[in-house]
C-alpha positions in Angstrom: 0.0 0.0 0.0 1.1 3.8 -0.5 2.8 5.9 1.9 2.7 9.4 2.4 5.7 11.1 0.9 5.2 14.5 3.0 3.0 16.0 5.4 1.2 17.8 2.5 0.7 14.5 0.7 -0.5 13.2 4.0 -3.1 15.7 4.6 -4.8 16.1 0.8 -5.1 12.5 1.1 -7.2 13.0 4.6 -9.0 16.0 2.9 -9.7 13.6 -0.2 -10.8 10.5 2.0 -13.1 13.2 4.2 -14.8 14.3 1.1 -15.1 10.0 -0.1 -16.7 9.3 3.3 -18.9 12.1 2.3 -18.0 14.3 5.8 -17.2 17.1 3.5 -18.3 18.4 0.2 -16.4 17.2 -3.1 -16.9 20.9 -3.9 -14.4 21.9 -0.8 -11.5 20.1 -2.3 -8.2 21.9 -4.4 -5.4 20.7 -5.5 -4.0 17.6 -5.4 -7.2 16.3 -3.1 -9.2 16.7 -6.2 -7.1 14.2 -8.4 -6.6 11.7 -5.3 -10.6 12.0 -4.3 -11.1 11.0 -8.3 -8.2 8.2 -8.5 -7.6 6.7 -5.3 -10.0 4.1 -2.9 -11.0 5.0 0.2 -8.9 1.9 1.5 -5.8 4.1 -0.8 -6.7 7.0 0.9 -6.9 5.9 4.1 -3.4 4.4 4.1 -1.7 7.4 3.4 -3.6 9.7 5.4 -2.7 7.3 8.4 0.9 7.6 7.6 3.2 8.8 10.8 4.0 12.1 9.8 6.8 12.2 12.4 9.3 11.5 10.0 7.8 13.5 6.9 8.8 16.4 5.4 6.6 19.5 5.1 6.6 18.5 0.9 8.0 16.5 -1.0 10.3 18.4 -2.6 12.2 18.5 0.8 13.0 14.6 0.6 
C-alpha cells in the first residue's frame, strides 16, 4: 500500500478521504485532493492519510 511522501501529501489524502466518506463536500477540495478523491479508494486514501508524519517532510520536494 502507498505511503505518504510528506506532510502535505499526507493531509490532501485526509481531505480527499473526508470528502469520499462524504463528511465534506467534493466541492471543498483543491489541489492535489481533487485528483486523489477522483483516482484513489477510500482503503488508498486511508493508508496514506494514516501515515506517521513524524518522519515527513513538510513536501515532498524536501526529501
Amino acid at each position: 500500500m502507498p505511503k505518504a511522501k510528506s506532510k502535505a501529501q499526507q493531509k490532501a489524502a485526509g481531505a480527499a478521504l473526508s470528502a469520499k466518506r462524504e463528511e465534506i463536500a467534493e466541492a471543498d477540495l483543491q489541489g492535489a485532493s481533487v485528483e486523489m478523491f477522483e483516482s484513489m479508494s477510500e482503503e488508498e486514501l486511508e493508508e496514506i492519510a494514516s501515515t506517521s508524519h513524524d518522519d515527513l517532510t513538510e513536501t515532498a520536494e524536501d526529501n
